[in-house]
C-alpha positions in Angstrom: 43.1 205.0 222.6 46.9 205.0 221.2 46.2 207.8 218.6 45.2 210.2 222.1 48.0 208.5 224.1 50.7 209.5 221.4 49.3 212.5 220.8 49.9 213.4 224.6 53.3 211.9 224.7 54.4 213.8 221.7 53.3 216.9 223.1 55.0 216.0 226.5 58.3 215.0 225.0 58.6 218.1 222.6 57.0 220.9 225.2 60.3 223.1 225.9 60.8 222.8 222.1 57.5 224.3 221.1 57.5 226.8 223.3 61.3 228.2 223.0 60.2 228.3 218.8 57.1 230.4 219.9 59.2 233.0 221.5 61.5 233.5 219.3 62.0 237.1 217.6 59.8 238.0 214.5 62.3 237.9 211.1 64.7 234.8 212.4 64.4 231.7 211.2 62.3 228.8 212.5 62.4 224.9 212.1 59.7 223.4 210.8 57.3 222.2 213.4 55.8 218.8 212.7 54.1 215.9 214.3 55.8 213.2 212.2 58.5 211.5 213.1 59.9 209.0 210.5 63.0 210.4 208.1 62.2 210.8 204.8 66.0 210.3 203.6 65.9 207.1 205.7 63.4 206.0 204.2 64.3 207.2 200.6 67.5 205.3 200.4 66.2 201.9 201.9 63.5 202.4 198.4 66.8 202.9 196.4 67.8 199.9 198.0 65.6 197.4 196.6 63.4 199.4 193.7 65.3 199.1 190.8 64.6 200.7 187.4 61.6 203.1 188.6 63.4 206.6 188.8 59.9 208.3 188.2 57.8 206.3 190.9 60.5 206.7 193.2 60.1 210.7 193.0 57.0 210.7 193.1 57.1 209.3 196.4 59.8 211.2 197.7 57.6 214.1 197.0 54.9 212.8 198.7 56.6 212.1 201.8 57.7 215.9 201.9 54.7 216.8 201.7 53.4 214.3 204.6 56.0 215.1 207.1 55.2 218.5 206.3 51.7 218.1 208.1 50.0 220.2 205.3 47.9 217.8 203.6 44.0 218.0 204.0 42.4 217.6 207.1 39.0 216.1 205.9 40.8 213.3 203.6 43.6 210.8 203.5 46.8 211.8 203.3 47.9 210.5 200.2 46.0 208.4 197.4 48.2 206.6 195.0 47.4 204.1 192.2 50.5 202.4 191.2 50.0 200.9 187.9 52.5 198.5 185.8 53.4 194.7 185.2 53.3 191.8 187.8 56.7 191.6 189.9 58.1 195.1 189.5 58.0 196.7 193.0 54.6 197.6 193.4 53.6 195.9 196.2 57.4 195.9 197.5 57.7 199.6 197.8 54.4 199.7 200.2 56.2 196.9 202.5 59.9 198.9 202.6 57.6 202.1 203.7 56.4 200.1 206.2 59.3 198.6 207.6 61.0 202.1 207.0 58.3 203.9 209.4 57.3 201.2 211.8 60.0 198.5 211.5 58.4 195.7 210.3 57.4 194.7 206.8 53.9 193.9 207.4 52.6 196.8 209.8 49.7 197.8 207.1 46.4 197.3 206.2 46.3 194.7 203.2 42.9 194.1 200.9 43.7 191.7 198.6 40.8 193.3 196.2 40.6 190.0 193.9 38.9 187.9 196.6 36.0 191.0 196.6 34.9 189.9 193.3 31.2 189.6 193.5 28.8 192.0 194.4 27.9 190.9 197.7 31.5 191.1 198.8 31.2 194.8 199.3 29.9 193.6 202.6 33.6 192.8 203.5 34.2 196.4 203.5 31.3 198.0 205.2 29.9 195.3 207.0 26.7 193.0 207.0 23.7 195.5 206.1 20.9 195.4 208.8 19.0 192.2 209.2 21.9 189.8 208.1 24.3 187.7 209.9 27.1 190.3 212.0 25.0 193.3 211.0 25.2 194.2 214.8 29.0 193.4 215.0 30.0 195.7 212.5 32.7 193.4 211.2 35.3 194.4 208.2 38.0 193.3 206.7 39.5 196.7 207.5 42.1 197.2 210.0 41.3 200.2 212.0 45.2 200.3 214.1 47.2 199.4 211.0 44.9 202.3 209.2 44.9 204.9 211.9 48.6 204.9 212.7 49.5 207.0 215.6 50.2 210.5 216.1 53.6 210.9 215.0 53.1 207.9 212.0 51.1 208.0 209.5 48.7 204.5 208.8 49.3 202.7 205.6 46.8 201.1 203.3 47.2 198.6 200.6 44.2 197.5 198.1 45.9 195.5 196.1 44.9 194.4 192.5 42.3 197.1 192.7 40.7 196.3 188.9 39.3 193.3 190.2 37.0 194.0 192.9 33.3 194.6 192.0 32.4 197.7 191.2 29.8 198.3 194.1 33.2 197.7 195.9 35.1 200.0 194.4 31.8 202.6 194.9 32.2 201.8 198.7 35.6 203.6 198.4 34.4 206.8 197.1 33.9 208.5 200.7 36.6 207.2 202.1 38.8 208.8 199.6 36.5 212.2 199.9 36.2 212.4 203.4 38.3 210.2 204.7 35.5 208.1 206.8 33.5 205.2 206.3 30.6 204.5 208.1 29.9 201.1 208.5 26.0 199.9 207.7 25.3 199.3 211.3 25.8 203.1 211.7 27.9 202.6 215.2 30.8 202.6 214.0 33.1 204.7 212.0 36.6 203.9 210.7 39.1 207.1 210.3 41.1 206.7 207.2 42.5 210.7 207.6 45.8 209.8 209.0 46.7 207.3 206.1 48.4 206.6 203.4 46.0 204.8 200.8 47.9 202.9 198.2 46.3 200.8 195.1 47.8 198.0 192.9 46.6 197.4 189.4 48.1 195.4 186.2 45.5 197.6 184.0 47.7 198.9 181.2 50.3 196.2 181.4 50.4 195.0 177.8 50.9 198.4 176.9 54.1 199.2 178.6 55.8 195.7 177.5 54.9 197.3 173.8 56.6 200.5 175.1 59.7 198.5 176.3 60.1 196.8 172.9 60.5 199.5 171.4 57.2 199.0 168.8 55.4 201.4 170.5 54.6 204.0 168.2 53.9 201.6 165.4 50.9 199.9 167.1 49.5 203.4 168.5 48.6 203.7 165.0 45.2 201.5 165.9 44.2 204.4 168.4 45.4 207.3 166.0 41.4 208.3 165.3 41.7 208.8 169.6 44.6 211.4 169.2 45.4 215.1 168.3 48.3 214.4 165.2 49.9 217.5 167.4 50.9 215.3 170.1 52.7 212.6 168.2 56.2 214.6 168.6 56.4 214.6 172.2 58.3 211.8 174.0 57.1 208.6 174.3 56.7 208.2 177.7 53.9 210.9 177.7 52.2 208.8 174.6 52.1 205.2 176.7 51.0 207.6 179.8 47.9 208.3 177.6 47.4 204.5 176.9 47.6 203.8 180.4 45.2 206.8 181.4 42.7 205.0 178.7 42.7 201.7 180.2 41.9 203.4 183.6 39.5 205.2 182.3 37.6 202.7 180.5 37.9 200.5 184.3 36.7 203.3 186.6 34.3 206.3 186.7 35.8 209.5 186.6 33.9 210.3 190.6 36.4 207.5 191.4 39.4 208.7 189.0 39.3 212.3 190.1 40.0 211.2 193.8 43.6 209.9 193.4 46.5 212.0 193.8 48.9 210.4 192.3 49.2 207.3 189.6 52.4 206.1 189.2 53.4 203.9 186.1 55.9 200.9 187.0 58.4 200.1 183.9 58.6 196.5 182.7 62.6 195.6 184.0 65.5 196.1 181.7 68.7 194.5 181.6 70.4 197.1 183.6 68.1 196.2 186.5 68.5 192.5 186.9 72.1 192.3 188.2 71.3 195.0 191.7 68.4 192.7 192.2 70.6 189.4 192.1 72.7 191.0 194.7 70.1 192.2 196.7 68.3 188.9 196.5 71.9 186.9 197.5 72.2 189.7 200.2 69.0 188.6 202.0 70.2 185.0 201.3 73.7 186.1 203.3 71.3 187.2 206.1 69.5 183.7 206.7 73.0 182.3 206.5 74.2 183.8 209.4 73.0 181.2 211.6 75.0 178.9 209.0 77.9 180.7 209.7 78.9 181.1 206.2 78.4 183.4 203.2 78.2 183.2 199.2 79.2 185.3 196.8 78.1 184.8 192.9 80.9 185.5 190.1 79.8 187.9 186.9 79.4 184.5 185.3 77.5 183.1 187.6 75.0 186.0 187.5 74.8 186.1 183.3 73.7 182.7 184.3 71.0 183.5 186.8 69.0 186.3 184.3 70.1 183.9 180.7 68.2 181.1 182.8 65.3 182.4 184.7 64.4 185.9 183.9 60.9 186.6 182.3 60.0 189.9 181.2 56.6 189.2 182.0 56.9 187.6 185.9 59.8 190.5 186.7 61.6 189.8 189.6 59.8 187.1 190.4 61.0 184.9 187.8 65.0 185.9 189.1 63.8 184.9 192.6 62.7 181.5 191.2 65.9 180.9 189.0 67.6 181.4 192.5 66.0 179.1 194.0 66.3 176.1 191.8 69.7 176.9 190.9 71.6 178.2 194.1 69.0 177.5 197.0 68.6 173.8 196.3 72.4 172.8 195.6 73.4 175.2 198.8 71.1 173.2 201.1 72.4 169.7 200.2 75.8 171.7 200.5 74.8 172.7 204.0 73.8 169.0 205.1 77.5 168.4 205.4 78.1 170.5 208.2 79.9 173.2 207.1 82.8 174.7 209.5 82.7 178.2 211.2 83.6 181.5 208.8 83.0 178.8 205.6 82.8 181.1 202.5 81.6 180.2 199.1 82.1 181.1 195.8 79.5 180.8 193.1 80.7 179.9 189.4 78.8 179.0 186.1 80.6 175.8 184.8 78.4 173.8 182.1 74.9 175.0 182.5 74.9 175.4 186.4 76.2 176.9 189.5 78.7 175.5 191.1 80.4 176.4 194.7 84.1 176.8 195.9 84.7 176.0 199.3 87.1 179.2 200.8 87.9 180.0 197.2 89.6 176.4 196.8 88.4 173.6 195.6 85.2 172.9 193.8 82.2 171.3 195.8 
């Protein structure tokens, strides 16, 4: 029972605490008593870290975890329900992983549906388990799980359904009480799994061809197909709040509005711009540094070099994903025949464009 033990420890641990805030004089101040325990700046600042060009998601979030460590969200529902919508490879999924490794220290401590493999109707099984008279009825089996989505105490579980859009929709009806009430009762009736202590996030590319239009600036122009769908009164206010009523459409024309009406928060993810590529090179060549350690050396990329990188890999379309792959072929591959000849202690290297690749300097010397 590590939801009771923590409970207990907590309570232990913080005793003198409590009880030196419940005598204190009527009128002075008092610190905020909660039972969470992760730091929202903390955890704010490692998002800045790696989430680039998504200022609006970002506060939403930040908001969200206020509100969390607060310990004033329902009691009878999960703590927070978010749909993050947007293009393939813009943070989506990364932004649930860093609030996992921010709270628990490890990138893969949630609960992760990948919703595309629920597909067919008979898949909503997965979720609640075999009805009665079929194979694992009794065993109550689900693809849910139940330690990654309770948490503890003093940390809040966290639940990922990604690529939400294409799971069936008797699926996606299985859902409805958990985001209600925060329980679902599996078919076998014995058991029940406690989603009131999580954080339920969902992943969808609904909407996406929309906000490339809105990044290319033609935005306005082809709303003019939909103009019959809005008030002429609206058309002066900023764009942002037009494509937000493009995106609501596409979610609305996916999913009931029983199913719509239980999210708290959906969160539209911008297609990257320009200005975002070069902090994600450096953070990708950052974690690169990190497995070099054990190489003993470290790499650097020029301005150049990085011009290079985004002119010859990045994709609007694939997002960071399509940087990650230019790295690969073009400074992953040449570094690891590099590394075959046994590089010296301290070695550092200096990445350069020089007629159409990458090229290294040993120590800031000669070329290799």
């Amino acid at each position: 029972m590590p939801f009771i033990n923590d409970k207990l420890k907590y309570y232990l641990e913080h005793q003198e605490e409590m009880e030196r805030r419940e005598t204190q004089e009527e009128g002075l101040s008092k610190l905020p008593i909660t039972r969470f325990t992760f730091q929202k700046d903390q955890i704010m600042d490692k998002l800045r870290e790696s989430i680039f060009g998504q200022d609006e998601s970002l506060e939403k979030i930040s908001s969200m975890l206020k509100v969390v460590h607060a310990d004033i969200t329902e009691k009878h529902r999960p703590l927070y329900i978010a749909m993050l919508m947007g293009p393939t490879g813009v943070g989506k999924t990364e932004m649930v992983k860093i609030l996992a490794e921010a709270i628990y220290g490890e990138r893969d401590s949630f609960c992760r549906i990948d919703m595309n493999t629920l597909a067919q109707e008979h898949y909503a099984a997965a979720i609640t388990g075999a009805p009665p008279g079929y194979v694992g009825s009794k065993e109550g089996t689900t693809v849910f799980d139940e330690d990654k989505i309770s948490g503890s105490f003093s940390k809040p579980g966290i639940v990922l359904l990604d690529e939400i859009e294409k799971a069936d929709s008797s699926v996606i009806q299985s859902l409805l009480n958990v985001f209600d009430n925060g329980r679902m009762i599996l078919t076998n009736g014995e058991r029940i799994i406690d989603f009131r202590n999580a954080m339920i996030f969902m992943t969808s590319n609904l909407g996406s061809k929309q906000i490339f239009e809105f990044a290319e600036h033609d935005f306005k122009s082809r709303l003019r197909r939909w103009r019959y769908k809005w008030n002429p009164a609206n058309w002066g206010n900023e764009d942002h709040l037009l494509m937000n009523k493009v995106i609501q459409e596409e979610l609305e024309n996916h999913f009931s509005p029983e199913f719509l009406n239980r999210i708290d928060d959906t969160m539209i993810f911008n297609w990257l711009g320009t200005d975002s590529l070069v902090p994600i090179i450096d953070k990708l060549i950052g974690d690169l540094n990190e497995r070099l350690v054990k190489h003993q050396c470290s790499l650097e990329l020029d301005d150049e070099a990085k011009d290079f990188l985004i002119r010859a890999g990045f994709h609007k379309h694939y997002g960071a994903r399509s940087i990650k792959r230019a790295i690969r072929k073009h400074v992953e591959v040449p570094l690891a025949e590099f590394l075959e000849e046994n590089l010296s202690a301290g070695t550092f290297l200096r990445g350069i464009s020089k007629q159409g690749k990458i090229v290294f300097l040993l120590n800031g010397g000669g070329e290799t």
